[in-house]
C-alpha positions as a Markdown table, in Angstrom:
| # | Residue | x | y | z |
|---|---|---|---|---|
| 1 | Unk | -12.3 | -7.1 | -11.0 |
| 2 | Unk | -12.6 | -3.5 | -10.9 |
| 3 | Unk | -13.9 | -3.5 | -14.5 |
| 4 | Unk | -16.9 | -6.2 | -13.5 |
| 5 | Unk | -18.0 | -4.7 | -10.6 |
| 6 | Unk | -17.7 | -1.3 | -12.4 |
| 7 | Unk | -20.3 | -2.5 | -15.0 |
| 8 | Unk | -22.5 | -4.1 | -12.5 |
| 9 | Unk | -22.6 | -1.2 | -9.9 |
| 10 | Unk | -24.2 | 0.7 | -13.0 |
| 11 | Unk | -23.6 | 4.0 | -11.5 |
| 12 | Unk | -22.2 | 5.8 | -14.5 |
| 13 | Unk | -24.7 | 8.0 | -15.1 |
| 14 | Unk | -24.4 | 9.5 | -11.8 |
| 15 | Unk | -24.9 | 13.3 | -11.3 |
| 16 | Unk | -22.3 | 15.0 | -9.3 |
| 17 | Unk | -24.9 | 15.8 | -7.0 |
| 18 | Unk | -25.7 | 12.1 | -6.3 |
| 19 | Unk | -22.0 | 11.3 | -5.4 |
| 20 | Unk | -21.7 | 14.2 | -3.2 |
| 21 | Unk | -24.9 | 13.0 | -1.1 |
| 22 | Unk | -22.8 | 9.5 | -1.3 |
| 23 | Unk | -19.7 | 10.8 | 0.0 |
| 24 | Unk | -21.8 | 12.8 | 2.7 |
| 25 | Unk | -23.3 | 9.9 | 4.0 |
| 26 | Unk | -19.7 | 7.9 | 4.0 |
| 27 | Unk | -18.1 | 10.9 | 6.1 |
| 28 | Unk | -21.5 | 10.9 | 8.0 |
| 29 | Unk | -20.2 | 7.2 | 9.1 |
| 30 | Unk | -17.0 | 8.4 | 9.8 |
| 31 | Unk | -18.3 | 11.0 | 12.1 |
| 32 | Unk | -20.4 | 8.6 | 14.0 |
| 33 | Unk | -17.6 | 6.3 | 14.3 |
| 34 | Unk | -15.2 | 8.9 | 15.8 |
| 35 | Unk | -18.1 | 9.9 | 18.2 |
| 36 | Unk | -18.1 | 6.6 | 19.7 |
| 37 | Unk | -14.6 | 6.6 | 20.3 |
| 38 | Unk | -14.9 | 9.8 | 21.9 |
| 39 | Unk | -17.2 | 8.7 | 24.2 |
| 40 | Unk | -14.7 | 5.4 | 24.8 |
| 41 | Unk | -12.2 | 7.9 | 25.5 |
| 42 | Unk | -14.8 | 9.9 | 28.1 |
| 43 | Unk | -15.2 | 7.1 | 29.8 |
| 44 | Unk | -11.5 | 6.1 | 30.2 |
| 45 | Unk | -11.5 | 9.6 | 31.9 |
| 46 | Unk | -13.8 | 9.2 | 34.3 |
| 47 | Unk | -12.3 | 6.0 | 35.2 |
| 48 | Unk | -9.0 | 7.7 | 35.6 |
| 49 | Unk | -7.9 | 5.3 | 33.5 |
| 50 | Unk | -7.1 | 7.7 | 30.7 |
| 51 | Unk | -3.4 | 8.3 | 30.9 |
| 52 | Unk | -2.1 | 4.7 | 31.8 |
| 53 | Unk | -3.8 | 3.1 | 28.3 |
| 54 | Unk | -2.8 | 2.8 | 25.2 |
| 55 | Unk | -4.8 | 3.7 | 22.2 |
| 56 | Unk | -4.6 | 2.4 | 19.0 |
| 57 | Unk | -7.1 | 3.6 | 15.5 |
| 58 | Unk | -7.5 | 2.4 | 12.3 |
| 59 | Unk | -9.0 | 0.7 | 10.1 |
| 60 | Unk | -9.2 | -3.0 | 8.0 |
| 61 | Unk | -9.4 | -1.0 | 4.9 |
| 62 | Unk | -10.4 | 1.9 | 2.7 |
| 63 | Unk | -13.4 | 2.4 | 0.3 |
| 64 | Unk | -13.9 | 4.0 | -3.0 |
| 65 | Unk | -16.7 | 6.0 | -2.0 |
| 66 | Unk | -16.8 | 7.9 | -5.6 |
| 67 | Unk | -13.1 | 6.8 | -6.9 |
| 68 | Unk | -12.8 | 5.6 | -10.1 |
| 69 | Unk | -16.6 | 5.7 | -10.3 |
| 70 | Unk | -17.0 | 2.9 | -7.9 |
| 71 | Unk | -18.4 | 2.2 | -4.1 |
| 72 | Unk | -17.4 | -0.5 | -1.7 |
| 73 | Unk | -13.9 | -2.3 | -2.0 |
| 74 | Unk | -12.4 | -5.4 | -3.6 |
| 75 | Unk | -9.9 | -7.9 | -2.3 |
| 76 | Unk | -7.1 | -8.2 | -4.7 |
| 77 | Unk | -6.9 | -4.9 | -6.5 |
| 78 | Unk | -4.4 | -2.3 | -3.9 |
| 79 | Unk | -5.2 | 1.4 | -4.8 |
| 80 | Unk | -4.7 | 3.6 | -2.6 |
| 81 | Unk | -7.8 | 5.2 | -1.1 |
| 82 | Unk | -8.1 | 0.8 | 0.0 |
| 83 | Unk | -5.1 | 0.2 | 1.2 |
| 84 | Unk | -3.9 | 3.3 | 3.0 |
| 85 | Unk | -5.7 | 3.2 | 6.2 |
| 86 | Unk | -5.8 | 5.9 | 9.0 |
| 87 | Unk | -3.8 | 4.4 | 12.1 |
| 88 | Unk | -3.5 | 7.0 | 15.4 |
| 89 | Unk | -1.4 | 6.0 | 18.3 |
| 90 | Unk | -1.8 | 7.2 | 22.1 |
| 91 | Unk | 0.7 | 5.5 | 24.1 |
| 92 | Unk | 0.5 | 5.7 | 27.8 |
| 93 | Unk | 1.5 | 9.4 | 29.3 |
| 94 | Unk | 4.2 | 7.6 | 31.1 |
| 95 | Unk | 6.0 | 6.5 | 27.4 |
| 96 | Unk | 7.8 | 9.3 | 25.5 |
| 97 | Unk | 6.1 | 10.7 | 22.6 |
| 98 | Unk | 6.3 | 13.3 | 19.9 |
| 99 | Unk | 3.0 | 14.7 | 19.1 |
| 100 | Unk | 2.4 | 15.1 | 15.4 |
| 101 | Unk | 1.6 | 13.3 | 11.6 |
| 102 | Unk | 4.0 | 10.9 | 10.4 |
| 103 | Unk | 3.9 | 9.4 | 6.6 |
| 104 | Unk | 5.9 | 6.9 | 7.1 |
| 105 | Unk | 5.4 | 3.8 | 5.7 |
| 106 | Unk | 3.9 | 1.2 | 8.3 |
| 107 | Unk | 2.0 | -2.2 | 7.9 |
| 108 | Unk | -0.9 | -3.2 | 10.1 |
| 109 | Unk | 1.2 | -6.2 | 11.5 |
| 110 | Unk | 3.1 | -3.0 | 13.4 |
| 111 | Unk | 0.5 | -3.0 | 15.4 |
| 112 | Unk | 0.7 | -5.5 | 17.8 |
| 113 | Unk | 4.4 | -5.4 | 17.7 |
| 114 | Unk | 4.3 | -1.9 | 19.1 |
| 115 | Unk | 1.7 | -3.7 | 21.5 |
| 116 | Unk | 4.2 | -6.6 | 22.5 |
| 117 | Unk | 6.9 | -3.9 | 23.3 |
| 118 | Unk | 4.3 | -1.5 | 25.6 |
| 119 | Unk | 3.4 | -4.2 | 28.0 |
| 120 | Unk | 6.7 | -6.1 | 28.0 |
| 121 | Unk | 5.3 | -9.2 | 26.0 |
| 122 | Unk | 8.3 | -11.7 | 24.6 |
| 123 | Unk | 5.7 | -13.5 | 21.6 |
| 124 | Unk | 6.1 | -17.2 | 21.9 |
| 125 | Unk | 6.0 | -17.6 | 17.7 |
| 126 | Unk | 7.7 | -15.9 | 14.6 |
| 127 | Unk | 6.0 | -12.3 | 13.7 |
| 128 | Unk | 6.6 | -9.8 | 11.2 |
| 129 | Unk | 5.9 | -6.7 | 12.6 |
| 130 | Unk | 8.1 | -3.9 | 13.8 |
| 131 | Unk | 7.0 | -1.9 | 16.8 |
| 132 | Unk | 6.3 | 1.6 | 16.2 |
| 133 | Unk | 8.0 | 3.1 | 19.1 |
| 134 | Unk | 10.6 | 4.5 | 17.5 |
| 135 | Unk | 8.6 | 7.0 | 15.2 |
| 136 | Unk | 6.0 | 7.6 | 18.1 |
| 137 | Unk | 9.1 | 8.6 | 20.4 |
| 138 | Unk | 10.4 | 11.1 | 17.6 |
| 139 | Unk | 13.5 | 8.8 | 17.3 |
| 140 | Unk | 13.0 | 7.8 | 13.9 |
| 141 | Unk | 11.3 | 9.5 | 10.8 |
| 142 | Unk | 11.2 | 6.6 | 8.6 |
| 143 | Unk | 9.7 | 2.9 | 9.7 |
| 144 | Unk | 10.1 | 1.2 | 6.6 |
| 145 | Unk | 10.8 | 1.5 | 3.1 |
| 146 | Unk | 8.5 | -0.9 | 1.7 |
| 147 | Unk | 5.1 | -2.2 | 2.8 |
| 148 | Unk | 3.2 | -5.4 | 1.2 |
| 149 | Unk | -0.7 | -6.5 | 0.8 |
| 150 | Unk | -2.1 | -9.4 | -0.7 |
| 151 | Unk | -5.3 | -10.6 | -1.7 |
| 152 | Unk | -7.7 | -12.7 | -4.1 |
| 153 | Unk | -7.7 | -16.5 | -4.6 |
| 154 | Unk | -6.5 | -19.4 | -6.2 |
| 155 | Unk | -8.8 | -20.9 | -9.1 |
| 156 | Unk | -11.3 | -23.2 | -7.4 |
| 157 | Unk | -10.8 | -22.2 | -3.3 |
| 158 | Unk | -14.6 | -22.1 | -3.3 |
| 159 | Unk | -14.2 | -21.4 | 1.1 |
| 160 | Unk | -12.6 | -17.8 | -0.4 |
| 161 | Unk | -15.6 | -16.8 | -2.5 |
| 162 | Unk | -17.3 | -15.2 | 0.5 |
| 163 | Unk | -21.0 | -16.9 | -0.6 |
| 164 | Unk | -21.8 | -16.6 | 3.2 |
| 165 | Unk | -22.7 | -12.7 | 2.4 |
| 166 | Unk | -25.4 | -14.7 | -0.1 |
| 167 | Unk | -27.2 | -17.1 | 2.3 |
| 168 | Unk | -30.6 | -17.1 | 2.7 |
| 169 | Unk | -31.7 | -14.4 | 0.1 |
| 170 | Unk | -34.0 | -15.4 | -2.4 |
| 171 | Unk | -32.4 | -13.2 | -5.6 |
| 172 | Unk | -28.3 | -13.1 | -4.8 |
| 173 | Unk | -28.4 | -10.3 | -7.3 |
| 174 | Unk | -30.6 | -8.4 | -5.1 |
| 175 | Unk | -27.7 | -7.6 | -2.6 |
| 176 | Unk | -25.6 | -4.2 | -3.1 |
| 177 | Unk | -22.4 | -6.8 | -2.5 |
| 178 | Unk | -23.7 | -8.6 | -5.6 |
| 179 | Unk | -21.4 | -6.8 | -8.5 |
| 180 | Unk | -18.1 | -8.1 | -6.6 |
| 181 | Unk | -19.4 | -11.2 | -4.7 |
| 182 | Unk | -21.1 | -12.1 | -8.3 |
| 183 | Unk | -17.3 | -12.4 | -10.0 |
| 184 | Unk | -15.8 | -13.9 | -6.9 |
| 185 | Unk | -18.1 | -17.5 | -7.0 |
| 186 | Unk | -17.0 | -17.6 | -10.8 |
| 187 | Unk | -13.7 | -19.3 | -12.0 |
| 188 | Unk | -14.5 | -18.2 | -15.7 |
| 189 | Unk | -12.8 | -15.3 | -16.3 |
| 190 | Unk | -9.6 | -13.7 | -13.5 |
| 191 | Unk | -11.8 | -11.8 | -11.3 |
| 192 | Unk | -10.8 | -13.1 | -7.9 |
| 193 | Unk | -7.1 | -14.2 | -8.8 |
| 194 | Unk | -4.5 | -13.9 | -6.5 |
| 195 | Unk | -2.5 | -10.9 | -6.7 |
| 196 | Unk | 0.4 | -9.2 | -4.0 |
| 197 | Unk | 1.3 | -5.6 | -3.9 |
| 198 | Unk | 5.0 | -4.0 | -3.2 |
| 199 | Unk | 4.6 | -0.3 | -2.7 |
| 200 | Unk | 7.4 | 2.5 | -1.7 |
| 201 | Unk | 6.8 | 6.3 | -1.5 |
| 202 | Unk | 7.4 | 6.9 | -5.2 |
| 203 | Unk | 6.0 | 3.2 | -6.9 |
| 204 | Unk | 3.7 | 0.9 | -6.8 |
| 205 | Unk | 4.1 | -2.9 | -8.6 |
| 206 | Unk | 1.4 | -5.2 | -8.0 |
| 207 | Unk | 1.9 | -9.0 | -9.2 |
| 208 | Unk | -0.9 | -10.9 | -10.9 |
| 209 | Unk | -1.1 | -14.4 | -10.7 |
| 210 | Unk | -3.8 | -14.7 | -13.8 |
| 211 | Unk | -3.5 | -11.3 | -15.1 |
| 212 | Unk | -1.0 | -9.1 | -16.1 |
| 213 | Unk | 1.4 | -7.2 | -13.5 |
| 214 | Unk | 1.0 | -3.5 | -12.6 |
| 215 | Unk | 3.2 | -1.1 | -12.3 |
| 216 | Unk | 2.6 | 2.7 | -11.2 |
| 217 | Unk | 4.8 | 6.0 | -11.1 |
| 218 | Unk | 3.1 | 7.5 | -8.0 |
| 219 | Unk | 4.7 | 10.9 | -8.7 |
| 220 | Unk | 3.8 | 11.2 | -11.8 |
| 221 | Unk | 0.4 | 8.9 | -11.7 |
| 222 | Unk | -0.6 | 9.3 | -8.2 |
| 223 | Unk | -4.2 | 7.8 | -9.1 |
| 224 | Unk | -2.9 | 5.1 | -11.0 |
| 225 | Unk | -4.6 | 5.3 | -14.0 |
| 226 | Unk | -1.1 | 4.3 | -16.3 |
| 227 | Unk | -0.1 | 0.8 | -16.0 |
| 228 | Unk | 4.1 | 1.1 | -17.0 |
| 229 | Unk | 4.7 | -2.4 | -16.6 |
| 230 | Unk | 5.8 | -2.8 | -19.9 |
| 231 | Unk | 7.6 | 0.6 | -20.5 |
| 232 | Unk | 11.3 | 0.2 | -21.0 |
| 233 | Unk | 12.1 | 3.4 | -19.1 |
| 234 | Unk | 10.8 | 1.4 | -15.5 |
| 235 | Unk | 13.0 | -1.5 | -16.2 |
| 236 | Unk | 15.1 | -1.5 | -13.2 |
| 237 | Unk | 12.7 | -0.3 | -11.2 |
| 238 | Unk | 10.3 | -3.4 | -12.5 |
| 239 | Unk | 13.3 | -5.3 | -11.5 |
| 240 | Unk | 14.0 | -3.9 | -8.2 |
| 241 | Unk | 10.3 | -4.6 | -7.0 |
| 242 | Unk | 10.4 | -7.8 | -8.1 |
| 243 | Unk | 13.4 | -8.9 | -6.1 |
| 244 | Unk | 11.9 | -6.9 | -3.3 |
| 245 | Unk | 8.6 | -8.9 | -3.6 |
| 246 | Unk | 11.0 | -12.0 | -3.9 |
| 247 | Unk | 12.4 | -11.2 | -0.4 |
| 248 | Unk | 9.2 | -10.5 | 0.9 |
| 249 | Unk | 8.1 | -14.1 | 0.5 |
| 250 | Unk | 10.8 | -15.8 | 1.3 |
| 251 | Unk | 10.8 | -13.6 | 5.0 |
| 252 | Unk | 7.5 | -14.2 | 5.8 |
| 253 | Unk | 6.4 | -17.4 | 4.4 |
| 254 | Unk | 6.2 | -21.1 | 6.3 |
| 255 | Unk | 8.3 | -20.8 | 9.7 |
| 256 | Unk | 9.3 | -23.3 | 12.4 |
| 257 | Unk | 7.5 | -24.1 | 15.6 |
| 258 | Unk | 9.2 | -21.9 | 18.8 |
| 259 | Unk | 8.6 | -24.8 | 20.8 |
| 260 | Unk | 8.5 | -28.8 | 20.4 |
| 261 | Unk | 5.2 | -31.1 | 20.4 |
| 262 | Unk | 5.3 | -34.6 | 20.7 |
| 263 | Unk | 5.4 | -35.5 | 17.1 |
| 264 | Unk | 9.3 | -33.7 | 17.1 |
């Protein structure tokens, strides 16, 4: 994937100059962005509303904005300026909390666990989350010591190829979402496949469902440009991330009903 839409982005033969005006303009988002929070926050203030609510910021996912030589994201490739969010937590002034930055390892299913546990909320169904209450009290400096993404498709899931971001344009390939969008309508080559990522704070394996696995040394190849996947030396840790994977799916795949229907 990120080789296709590397070609058909064509923006190799960028200046710095040019990526720096890109990058200014992605920040300039970011600035807008945190402005109109402000102003949500502002009005929570004036509503004296401020100190009894709980905030919660982040974000759906990262964006290359220069890395690698590529804009925009993908869906099944897991780097880490995609996948490792910003996620700021005000809880109410009444709740203990430790001011500060925390890089622990969280999951954005956290979120509304940590929301269930604020407002007293017993879910009626099976969730995988764990509330974050712990780290924002101080209590705990580590949340977990994995955390999982998935992505991509299986050959021929046509409702997954996204061709909504197409409709009605004359010339599809006359959309800036046409280099990715373009490889995920095609079943030819493993653009779109499905892949899963395990990541801890020192590695990183991604399995591929029609393309080789990955497997990254984050210490020693923080930007991931080495796949080890088939170096002997990462053998047990292969292993290990495997059978952590392994668990992963088995936790959170089908579970039963939390209460009965008529067809019980």
């Amino acid at each position: 994937m990120l080789e296709g839409v590397y070609r058909g982005q064509r923006m190799q033969g960028w200046p710095e100059e040019r990526w720096s005006e890109l990058r200014a303009v992605y920040y300039g988002m970011c600035a807008r962005v945190d402005h109109q929070l402000g102003l949500i926050v502002e009005a929570l203030r004036e509503a004296k509303l401020y100190r009894d609510t709980a905030l919660f910021f982040f974000s759906d996912h990262g964006d290359f904005t220069g890395d690698y030589g590529l804009v925009e994201k993908t869906h099944n490739t897991f780097e880490d300026c995609l996948t490792r969010v910003p996620l700021i937590v005000k809880p109410p002034a009444d709740v203990r909390a430790v001011r500060g930055i925390c890089d622990a390892l969280v999951e954005l299913v956290d979120f509304p666990a940590t929301v269930f546990e604020l407002a007293g909320i017993q879910p009626e169904y099976s969730h995988f989350g764990r509330s974050l209450m712990p780290i924002v009290k101080g209590d705990a400096e580590e949340h977990r010591n994995a955390v999982f993404c998935e992505g991509g498709r299986l050959r021929g899931e046509k409702h997954a190829m996204e061709l909504e971001s197409l409709a009605g344009l004359k010339d599809p390939q006359t959309s800036p979402y046409w280099p990715r969008i373009g490889l995920q309508m095609s079943d030819e080559g493993p653009w779109h496949g499905k892949a899963a990522m395990c990541r801890t704070k020192t590695y990183k394996y991604v399995r591929r469902l029609y393309e080789e696995d990955e497997l990254y040394d984050l210490e020693r190849d923080p930007q991931e440009l080495h796949n080890s996947v088939k170096d002997p030396g990462y053998g047990e840790v292969l292993a290990e991330l495997r059978e952590r994977m392994a668990d992963w799916y088995m936790e959170t795949c089908d579970v039963v009903p939390g209460e009965r229907d008529r067809r019980w």
